[in-house]
N, C-alpha and C positions, 0 to 999 in steps of 0.2 A: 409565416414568420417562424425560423427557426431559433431555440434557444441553444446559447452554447457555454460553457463556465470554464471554459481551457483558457488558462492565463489568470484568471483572475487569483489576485495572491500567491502567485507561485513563490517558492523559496529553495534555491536549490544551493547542496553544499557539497565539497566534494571533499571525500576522506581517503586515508590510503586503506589498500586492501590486500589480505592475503596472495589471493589468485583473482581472475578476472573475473565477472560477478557479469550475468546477463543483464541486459535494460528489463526491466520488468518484475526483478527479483526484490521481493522486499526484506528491507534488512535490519540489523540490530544494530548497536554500537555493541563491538569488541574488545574492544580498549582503547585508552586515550588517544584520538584522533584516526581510528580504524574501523570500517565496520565489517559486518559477514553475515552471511545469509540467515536469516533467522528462523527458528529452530519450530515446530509445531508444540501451539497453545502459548508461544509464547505474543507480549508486543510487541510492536516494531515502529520503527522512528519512521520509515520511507522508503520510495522505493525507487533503484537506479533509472534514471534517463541517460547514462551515458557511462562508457567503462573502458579504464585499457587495462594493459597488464595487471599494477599495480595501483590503479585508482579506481573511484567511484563517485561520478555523480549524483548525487541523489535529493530527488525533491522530497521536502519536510512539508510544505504545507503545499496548499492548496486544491483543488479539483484534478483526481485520477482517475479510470476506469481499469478494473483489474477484477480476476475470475472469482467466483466463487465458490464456496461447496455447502449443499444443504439445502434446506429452504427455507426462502425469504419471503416473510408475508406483505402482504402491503402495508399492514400497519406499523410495518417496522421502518416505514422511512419517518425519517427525521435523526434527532440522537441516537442513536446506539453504541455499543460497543463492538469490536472485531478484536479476533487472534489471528495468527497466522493457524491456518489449517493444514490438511495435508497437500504434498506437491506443489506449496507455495501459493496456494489459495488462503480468500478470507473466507470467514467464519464467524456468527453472531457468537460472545460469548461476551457473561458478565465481567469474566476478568481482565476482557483486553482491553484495547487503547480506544477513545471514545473519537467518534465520527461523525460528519454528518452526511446521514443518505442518502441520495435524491432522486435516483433512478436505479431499477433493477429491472436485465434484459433476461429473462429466463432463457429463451431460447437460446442464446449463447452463454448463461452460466456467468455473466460480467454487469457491473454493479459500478455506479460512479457513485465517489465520496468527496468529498472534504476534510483534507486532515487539519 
């Protein structure tokens, strides 16, 4: 039996955007009702599942898998915190946005959360 957490809670919102913004790119709020790539060390609200010119989809909550940078011990799954790191990687850091961990693939450097 395989476990899966895709879908559960998802919440997706779609804002406008500068320029067009990759699926995978996690992002900030810009200003009222826009968002943009978010910056290293900083938080971030989500990250696009969908983009055209001028918009962005983006899921806020739920179960994502997305890269990381550093190392992740085992004991760090459950709560934690992440920043954006560099190249648009996550990062354990006290000041960022709290998550829950629940799997980390070392060999590909990709980590699934719960935001």
């Amino acid at each position: 039996m395989r476990v899966s957490f895709t879908g559960i809670g998802e919440t997706v919102v779609t804002f406008e955007s500068d320029k067009k913004l990759e699926v995978g790119t996690l992002v900030n709020v810009a200003e009222s009702g826009k968002v943009a790539a978010a910056k290293e060390n900083e938080k971030f609200v989500g990250i696009v599942v969908n983009a055209t010119e001028h918009e962005a989809s983006v899921q806020i909550k739920g179960y994502v898998k997305v890269k990381f940078e550093g190392t992740i011990e085992a004991n760090a799954l459950g709560c934690c915190n992440m920043c954006l790191g560099k190249e648009g990687k996550l990062k354990l850091s006290d000041k960022g946005r709290e998550v829950l961990l629940l799997d980390v693939n070392t060999e590909n450097s990709e980590i699934g959360i719960f935001m």
